[in-house]
N, C-alpha and C positions, 0 to 999 in steps of 0.2 A: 697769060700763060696757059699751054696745055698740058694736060697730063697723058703724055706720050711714054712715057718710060717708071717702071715703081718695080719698089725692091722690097719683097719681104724674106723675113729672116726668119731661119728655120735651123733646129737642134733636136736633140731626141727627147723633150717631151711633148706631155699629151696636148699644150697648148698651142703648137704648131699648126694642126689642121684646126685650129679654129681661125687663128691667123692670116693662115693659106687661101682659107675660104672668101674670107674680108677682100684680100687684096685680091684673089681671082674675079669678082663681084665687080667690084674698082676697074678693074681692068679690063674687064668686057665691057662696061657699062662705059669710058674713052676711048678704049680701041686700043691700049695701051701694052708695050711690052713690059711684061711680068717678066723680072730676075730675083730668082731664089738662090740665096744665097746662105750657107753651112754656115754656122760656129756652132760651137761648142768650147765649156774651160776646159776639156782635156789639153794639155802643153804639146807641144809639138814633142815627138820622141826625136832626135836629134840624135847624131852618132854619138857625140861624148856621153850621152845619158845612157843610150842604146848597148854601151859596152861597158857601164857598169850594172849592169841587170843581167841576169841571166838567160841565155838564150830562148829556153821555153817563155820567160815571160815578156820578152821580145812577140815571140812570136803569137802571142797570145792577146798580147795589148794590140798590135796589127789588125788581127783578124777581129776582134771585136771592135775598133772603129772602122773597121772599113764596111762590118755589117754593120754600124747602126747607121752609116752615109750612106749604105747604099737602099737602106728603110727609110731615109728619108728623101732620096731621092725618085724614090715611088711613088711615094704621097707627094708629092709634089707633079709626077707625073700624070696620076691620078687627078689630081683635082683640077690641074689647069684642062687639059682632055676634058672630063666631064662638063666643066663648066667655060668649054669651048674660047678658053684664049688664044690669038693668034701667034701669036710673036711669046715663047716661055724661055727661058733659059736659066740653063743648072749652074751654079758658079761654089765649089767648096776651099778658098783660098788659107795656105799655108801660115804658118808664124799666125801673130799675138797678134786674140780676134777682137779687141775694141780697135786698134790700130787698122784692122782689114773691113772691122765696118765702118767706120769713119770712111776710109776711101773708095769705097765701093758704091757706100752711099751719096758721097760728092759729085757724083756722075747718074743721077735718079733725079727724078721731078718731085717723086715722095718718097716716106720709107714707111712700110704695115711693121712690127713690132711688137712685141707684148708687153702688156704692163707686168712690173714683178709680181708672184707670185710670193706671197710671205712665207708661206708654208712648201715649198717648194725645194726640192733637193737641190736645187743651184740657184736661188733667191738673190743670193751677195751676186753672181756672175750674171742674172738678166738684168738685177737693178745698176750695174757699173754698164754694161752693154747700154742699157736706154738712157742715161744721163751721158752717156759721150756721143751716140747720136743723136739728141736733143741739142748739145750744147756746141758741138766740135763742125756737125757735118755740114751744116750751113742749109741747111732744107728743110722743109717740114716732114713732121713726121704723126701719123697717124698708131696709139695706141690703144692692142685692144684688149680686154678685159682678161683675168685667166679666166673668170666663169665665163665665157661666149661673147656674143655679141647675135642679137638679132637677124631675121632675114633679111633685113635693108640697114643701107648702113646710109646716111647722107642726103636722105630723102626731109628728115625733118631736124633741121640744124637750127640751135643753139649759140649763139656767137657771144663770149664773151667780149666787153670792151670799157676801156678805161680809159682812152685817146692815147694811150703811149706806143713805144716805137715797136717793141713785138708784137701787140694787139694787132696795129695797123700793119705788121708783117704776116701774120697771120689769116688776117680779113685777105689780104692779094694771095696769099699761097692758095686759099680753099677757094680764089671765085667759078675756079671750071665748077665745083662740089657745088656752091652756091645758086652759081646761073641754073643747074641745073634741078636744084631742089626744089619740094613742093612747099612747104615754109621754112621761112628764116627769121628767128626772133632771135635782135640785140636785145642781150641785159646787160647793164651797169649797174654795179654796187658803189654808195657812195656814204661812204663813214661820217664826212665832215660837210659843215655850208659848202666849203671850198671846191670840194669833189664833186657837190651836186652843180653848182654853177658851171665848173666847166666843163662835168658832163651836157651838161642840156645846151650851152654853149654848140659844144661838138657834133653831138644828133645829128642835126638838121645837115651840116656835112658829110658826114657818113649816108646819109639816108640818101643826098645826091650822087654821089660817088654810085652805091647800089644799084641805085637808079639808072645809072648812067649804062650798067651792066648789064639790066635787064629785071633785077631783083628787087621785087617789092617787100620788105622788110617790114616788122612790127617791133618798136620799141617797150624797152621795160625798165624803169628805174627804180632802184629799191633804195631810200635816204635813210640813215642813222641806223644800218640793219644790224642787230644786237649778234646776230650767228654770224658765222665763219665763214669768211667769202665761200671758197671751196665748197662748204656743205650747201650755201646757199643758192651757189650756181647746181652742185647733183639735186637739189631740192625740184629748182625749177624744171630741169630736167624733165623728171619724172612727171613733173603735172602737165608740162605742154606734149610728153608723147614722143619726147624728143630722143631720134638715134645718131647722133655725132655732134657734138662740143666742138666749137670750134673755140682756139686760145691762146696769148701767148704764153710761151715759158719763160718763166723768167729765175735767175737765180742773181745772186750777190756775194760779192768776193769777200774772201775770209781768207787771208793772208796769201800763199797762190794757188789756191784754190776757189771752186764755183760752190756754190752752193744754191739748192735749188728753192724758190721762194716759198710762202708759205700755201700761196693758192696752187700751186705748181705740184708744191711736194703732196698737198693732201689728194688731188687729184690721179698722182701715181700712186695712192695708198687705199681710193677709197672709190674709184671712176667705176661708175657702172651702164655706161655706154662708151665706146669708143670716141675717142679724145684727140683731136687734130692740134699739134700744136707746135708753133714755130718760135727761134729763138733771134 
């Protein structure tokens, strides 16, 4: 697969133009069309809502999102320009915006995205925004830190892997990111005898698959490891120098609802490089 088409999401805070930056990066770096695309939780103002409010503040709720669209459609023109993307486009769709990223997104090769911000004035609306595009849009998706992210992003990857089915969906969504990186180091975390045999098992599979790509990999296997997946994979992270996590997401049903798993969840809680990951 190429990465011809990626879609980052932009709203009026500060963690936008770090975002924008990411995926602008990304997308000169394939040649790829960049679409940005508007949400924000403001509700749609709708006529029934519209005509129980009072005219000034009609008209006042107007005018202050139409300025904060059209500040963000600056920055956005701004950054793809400077950082000379070919192909940009502005997209700010109407109605209820997990529904409008989900589908916006189903038509991208990626999605750039921010991880929640906990302290953040709309915390509850980015952390429901990234779990419905993690989980609904059917793509990967690339999350990046609220504190930044690096001058390179994908250059030294990280690959999480456990031989299961979103791991192995994950490994195929990042191989354009892969073939082109300067290293790739698999780790696997394996709790039990069990996990470590059919990790080491798998390896040598993955390692030809890679291979077959172009991508000379280094393995890591960490047995009986008393920390917390999650902390374990930001741990190693840090000591190989690594800027992008590559991983799957994975959640688990609890009555009909997802829930996001434990490596998953602490990784939107705690990721301090940008985090690729497919569901």
């Amino acid at each position: 697969m190429a990465l011809k088409s990626l879609m980052v999401h932009l709203d009026d805070g500060a963690g936008s133009r770090q975002r924008l930056e990411v995926a602008a990066r990304l997308a000169t770096r394939f040649g790829a069309n960049l679409v940005g695309v508007y949400l924000v939780p403001t509700g749609e103002l709708t006529p029934s809502v519209a005509a129980l409010l009072p005219a000034d503040t009609v008209r006042r709720r107007l005018a202050d999102s139409g300025e904060a669209q059209r500040q963000a459609e600056a920055l956005f023109r701004e950054v793809t320009g400077a950082s000379g993307v070919a192909n940009a486009e502005w997209r700010a769709p109407a109605g209820y915006a997990m529904d409008a990223a989900v589908a916006h997104a189903r038509c991208v090769d990626l999605v750039v995205i921010g991880q929640p911000d906990p302290d953040g004035g709309e915390s509850g609306f980015a952390r429901r925004l990234a779990e419905h595009v993690l989980l609904e849009a059917g793509c990967p998706a690339v999350f990046v830190p609220y504190t930044g992210a690096g001058a390179e992003v994908g250059t030294k990857v990280l690959v999480a892997w456990n031989g299961g089915r979103e791991a192995a969906r994950a490994v195929r969504d990042a191989l354009p990111i892969l073939e082109t990186a300067e290293q790739v180091v698999v780790v696997s975390l394996a709790r039990e005898a069990a996990d470590a045999e059919a990790i080491a098992m798998a390896q040598p599979r993955l390692a030809t698959y890679l291979h077959a790509h172009g991508i000379n990999a280094g393995f890591k296997r960490f047995d009986g490891d008393p920390i917390e997946g999650g902390e374990r994979l930001l741990s190693q992270a840090a000591d190989l120098g690594t800027d992008l996590i590559v991983m799957g997401g994975y959640a688990h049903s609890r009555s009909r609802e997802l829930i996001l798993g434990g490596v998953t969840r602490t990784m939107f809680e705690s990721m301090t490089v940008p985090v690729l990951m497919s569901h």
